[in-house]
Every structure is written in structure tokens, then in C-alpha cells.
C-alpha positions, 0 to 999 in steps of 0.5 A, spaced: 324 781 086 319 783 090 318 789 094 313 790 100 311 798 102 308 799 109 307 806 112 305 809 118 302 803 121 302 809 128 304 803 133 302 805 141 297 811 137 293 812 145 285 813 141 286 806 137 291 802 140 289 795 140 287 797 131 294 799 131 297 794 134 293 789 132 293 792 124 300 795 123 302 787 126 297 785 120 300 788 115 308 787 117 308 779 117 304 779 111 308 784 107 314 779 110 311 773 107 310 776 100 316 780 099 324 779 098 325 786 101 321 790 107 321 797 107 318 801 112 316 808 111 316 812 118 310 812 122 311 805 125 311 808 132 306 813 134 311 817 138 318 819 139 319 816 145 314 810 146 313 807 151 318 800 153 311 796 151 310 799 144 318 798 142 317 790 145 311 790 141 315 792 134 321 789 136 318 782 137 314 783 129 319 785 126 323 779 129 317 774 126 318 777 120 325 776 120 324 769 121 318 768 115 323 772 110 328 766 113 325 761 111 323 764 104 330 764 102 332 757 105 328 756 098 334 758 095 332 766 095 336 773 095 342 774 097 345 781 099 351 785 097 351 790 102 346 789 107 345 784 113 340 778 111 334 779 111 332 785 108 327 789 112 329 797 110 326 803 113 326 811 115 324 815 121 317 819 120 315 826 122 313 822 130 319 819 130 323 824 128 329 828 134 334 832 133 340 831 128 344 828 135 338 824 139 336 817 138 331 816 134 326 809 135 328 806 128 335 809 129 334 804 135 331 798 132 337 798 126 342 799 132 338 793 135 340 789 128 332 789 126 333 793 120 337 798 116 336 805 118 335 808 110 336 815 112 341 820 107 344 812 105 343 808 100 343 800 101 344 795 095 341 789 095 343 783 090 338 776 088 341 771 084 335 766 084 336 759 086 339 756 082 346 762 082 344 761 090 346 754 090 353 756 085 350 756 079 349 761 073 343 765 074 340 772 073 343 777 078 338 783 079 340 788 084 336 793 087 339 799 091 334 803 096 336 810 099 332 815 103 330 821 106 326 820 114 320 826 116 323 833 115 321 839 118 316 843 112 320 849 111 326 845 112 326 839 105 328 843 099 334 845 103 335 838 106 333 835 098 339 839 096 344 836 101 342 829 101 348 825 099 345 817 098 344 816 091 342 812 085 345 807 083 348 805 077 345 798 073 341 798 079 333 798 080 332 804 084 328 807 090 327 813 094 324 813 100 321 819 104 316 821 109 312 828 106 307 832 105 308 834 098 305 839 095 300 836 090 298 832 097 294 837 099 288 839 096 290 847 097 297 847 095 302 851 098 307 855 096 312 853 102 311 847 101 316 842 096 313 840 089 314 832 087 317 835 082 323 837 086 325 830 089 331 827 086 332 824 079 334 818 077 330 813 080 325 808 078 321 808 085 318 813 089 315 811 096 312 816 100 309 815 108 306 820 111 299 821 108 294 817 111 290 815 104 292 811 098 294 814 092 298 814 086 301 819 081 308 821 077 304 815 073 304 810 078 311 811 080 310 815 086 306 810 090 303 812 097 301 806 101 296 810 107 296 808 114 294 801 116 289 805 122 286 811 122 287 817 126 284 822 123 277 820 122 276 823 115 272 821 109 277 818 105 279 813 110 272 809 108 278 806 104 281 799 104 287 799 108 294 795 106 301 796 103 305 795 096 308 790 093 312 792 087 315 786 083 321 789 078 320 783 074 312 783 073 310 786 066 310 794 066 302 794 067 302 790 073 309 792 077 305 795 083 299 792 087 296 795 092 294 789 098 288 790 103 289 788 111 282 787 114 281 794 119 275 796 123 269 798 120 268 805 119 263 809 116 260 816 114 254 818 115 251 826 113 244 830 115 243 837 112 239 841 116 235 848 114 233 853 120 232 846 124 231 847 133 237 843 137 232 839 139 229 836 132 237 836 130 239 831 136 233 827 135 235 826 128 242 824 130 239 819 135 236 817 129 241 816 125 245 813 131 240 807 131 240 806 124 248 805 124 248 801 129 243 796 127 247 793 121 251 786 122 259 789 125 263 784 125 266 789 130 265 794 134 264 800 128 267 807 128 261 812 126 262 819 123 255 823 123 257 830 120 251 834 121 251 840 115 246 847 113 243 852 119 240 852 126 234 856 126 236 863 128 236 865 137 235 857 138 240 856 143 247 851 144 246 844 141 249 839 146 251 832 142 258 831 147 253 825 150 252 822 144 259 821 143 259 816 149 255 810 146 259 803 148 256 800 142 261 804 137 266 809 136 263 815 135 265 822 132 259 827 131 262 833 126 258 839 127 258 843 121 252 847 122 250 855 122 248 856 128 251 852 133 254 854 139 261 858 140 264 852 143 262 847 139 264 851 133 271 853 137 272 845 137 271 843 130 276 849 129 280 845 133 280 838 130 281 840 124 288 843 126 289 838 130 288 833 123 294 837 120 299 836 124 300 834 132 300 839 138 307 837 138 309 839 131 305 845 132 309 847 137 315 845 134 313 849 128 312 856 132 318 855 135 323 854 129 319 861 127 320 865 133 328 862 133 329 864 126 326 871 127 332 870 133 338 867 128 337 861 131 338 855 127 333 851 126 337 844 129 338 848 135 331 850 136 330 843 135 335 839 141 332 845 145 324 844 144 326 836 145 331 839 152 325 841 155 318 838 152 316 832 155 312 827 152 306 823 157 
């Protein structure tokens, strides 16, 4: 059988909307049209409470998905053993999550019969070929899917130590989670949980959460990144795309990674030594044209990181207007020496804001100061949401 992994496609994600939809809708109806089992790995919607629009949106793509894996099976596909046809699978992610007791997005869409919500459950899937289907005796081959949505960083060792699904014996096994984990990061963190602590016993791990594709544990462990960008880091130049494993391939080529078209995006870095705000915006605006004379087949997103020193006393470094260039997407990183307080403040800012939501923050603080109070963290939780408010 073959299964399709997309992750963290960000529907109703404010900056790039229209690349969410538009990309996240790409790689849905294409991973439906390849495999015998969808499996979404949280992210799918930008925010805990989206907007009606944005859950009409997903709503209606996973009912065309519906429909493609329908008539695949009309063939003579799979057939299930314990969950509803067709086979399109999921969990929460770190945007979506809510309190142990309130309505999550997925929650709903399962609710609404467009999916199986994986999370802390094991779902068995059986495919008997065509022949088996139609009454005949061919190869039954059963794959069972568990999960695990978007925790809390400091709370996944203790909810790994209570999760009851499970794999399943004679099975194809996969574990679904949506972490970060701390050979994801490139300073590791103690606090964080190890790979080495998921669970044992199953053949596939599929992660969500971290924006760029990678591979580990020997390709067991695969990661397919986000179908839109939302961070404007480097190794977003990547392709975008998803998984698809085919448990019947041969061992080298089991996992293949499938590209979506996105919106063109490219890095560009200018390194100064004791240069004068004036020569430096010059070389920007430079740069700048230089960028936007290439042949887009869409509107690009340009990235200019600007490194090394301003000369000393030279005073504030102004390149805000930059920024508003109709002909691109553009972000002007300012790294240099020098530079004026406010915009060294504000590259402190994004960078944080990289890391984690101002909503994640402000989740996190709380569960630190409701600890030092004896507040159990799904208490802190059901209080931030009682009282926050998402615009």
C-alpha cells in the first residue's frame, strides 16, 4: 500500500494566505491521487480557531480528496478494517492544539466524517488487492497508524509515557507526532525529548512541525516540512512537498519525497566592513533591482541579509521602505554591527518569533509561573484559552 504524508500546510497563515491555500490544496489533492492512505500531520490550519472561511476551505479539499481516493477503489483498491472509507488520517499540531476538554480544528473535521482523528488511538487499515476485493484470494497486507498531536515542549516525555495506542502485531506500523525533538534544533536542548524516547516497535515515524524536509533514524523517521513558507529562513529555498511511502517497494526505494510548485524565493547576502548607512542602502537598492530583473514566474519573496560592520558614529540605518516594494516580498535581515538599536531590537524579535508564536509564548510563560503556583499545566491551559483571545 501506499501512503501520502503532508504536514503543516498552515491554512489561513495571515502574511501568505493565498500561497497556503493555494500550495497546502496542491499537495493534498495530489498526495490523494497517489496513495491508498492520507495522513495529516497537524499545522493543517494555521490557528486554533480559524476562521469559517478557512474551515469551509479545508472542508471542501478534503472532500475532493475524498472523492479522488473513491474512485481509485472503485478499481478494486483497499478495503478497511477498522476505519471509515476512504483512508484519510490526522493529528492536531502546536496551532491547533486547545485544552484536554475544547474542540480542536481536526477534532472537528473527524466529527464532521472527513477524517479519523489519530491522536492517542491506533487505526488499522487492511488492502486485499483487487482480486480479494471482487471475492478472490488475494494478498491481505494490514497497516495500523497511531498517534500523538502537538504537546507542550516540557510536557512530551510524561505524555509519551502515557500514550495508550500502540503497535500492532503482523501490522505495518506507523507513529504520527507533531514536535520538535531535540536532534531537530541545531543547539540541542536538554529539556527538550530525544528521538530516541518515541516509542518502540514501529517501522514508520512521521513528524510534522519543522518547516524543512529532512530524513533520519536511517530513513525511518521522515519529515516532510511545510507546503508554505512562514518563516523566511534559508533552508526554505528547498523544494516543497510531501511523502509517499510504498510498504511493497523495494527497501531502497520505499520513501519518496514529491515536490509541489510554491512561490519563488530566494537568499541574497552583502557583507560590509566599516561602510556608512548611505553606501549600504545604496547597495540594497542595488541588489534589490538586480533580484527583480530575473524572469519570476511569480511575484518572488527576496530575502537580503546584510552582514560584518558600520562605521562607527555613522548613525541609524533606515531600510523599513525597502520592505515595501510591490514587485516582491521583501524581508532585509540586518545583521550589521552598528546598526541602530531598533533595528537590532527587532532582529531579536523575529528571531524569537521564528521560534514559536506569540500565542506559544505566552502559553509557555504561563505553565512556568502556574508551576511555581501548583497549578497543573491542563488547568493553566483551559485558563490561557478562557481568557485569550485570537483575532
Amino acid at each position: 500500500m501506499r501512503v501520502a504524508f503532508v504536514s503543516d500546510t498552515h491554512f489561513g497563515y495571515p502574511r501568505f494566505e493565498a500561497d497556503a491555500s493555494v500550495q497546502g490544496r496542491a499537495a493534498i489533492l495530489d498526495a490523494a491521487s497517489r496513495a491508498d492512505v492520507l495522513v495529516l500531520g497537524g499545522d493543517i490550519f494555521d490557528s486554533r480557531i480559524p476562521k469559517l472561511e478557512t474551515i469551509l476551505e479545508v472542508a471542501v479539499v478534503l472532500q475532493e480528496a475524498r472523492k479522488i481516493m473513491q474512485a481509485k477503489a472503485a478499481d478494486g483498491g483497499s478495503v478497511g478494517a477498522e476505519a471509515p472509507f476512504p483512508f484519510i488520517l490526522g493529528i492536531h499540531g502546536t496551532h491547533e492544539r486547545r485544552a484536554k476538554d475544547a474542540l480542536n480544528p481536526i477534532s472537528m473535521l473527524a466529527q464532521m466524517g472527513l477524517m479519523e482523528d489519530l491522536h492517542n488511538k491506533t487505526v488499522v487499515v487492511e488492502s486485499r488487492g483487487e482480486k480479494a476485493s471482487a471475492g478472490g484470494g488475494g494478498k491481505t497486507e494490514r497497516l495500523a497508524f497511531s498517534g500523538m498531536g502537538g504537546i507542550p515542549d516540557d510536557l512530551v516525555h510524561e505524555a509519551l509515557g502515557r500514550l495508550s495506542c500502540k503497535p500492532e502485531a503482523g501490522a505495518v506500523n506507523f507513529f504520527i507526532f507533531h514536535q520538535t525533538m531535540r536532534e531537530f534544533i541545531p543547539v540541542p536542548l536538554d529539556s527538550l525529548a530525544s528521538v530516541e524516547d518515541l516509542p518502540p516497535g514501529y517501522d514508520w515515524y512521521l513528524c510534522g512541525h519543522i518547516h524543512a524536509r529532512r530524513e533520519m533514524m536511517g530513513g525511518k523517521l521522515l519529515l516532510p516540512g511545510s507546503t508554505v513558507m512562514t518563516q523566511m529562513k534559508d533552508e526554505e529555498k528547498n523544494a516543497k512537498g510531501y511523502y509517499v511511502v510504498d510498504t511493497q517497494a523495494a527497501p531502497e526505494s520505499r520513501s519518496a519525497f514529491v515536490p509541489i510548485s510554491t512561490r519563488p524565493f530566494e537568499v541574497s547576502e552583502l557583507k560590509f566592513e566599516d561602510a556608512k548607512p548611505s553606501a549600504v542602502r545604496a547597495e540594497v537598492e542595488k541588489e534589490l533591482e538586480r533580484l527583480l530583473a530575473k524572469a519570476w514566474k511569480d511575484k518572488p519573496i527576496l530575502k537580503i541579509k546584510l552582514s560584518g560592520k558600520l562605521m562607527g558614529g555613522a548613525g541609524d540605518l533606515d531600510l523599513a521602505a525597502l520592505e515595501n516594494d510591490s514587485r516582491a516580498f521583501v524581508s532585509v535581515d540586518n545583521q550589521l554591527e552598528g546598526a541602530n538599536l531598533a533595528a537590532e531590537l527587532e532582529a531579536l524579535k523575529l528571531e524569537r518569533m521564528g521560534r514559536a508564536t506569540p500565542l506559544e509564548l505566552g502559553m509557555a510563560m504561563l505553565r512556568e509561573q502556574a508551576g511555581r503556583a501548583g497549578i497543573k499545566p491542563e488547568r493553566a491551559q483551559e485558563l490561557f484559552e478562557k481568557y485569550s483571545k485570537e483575532e
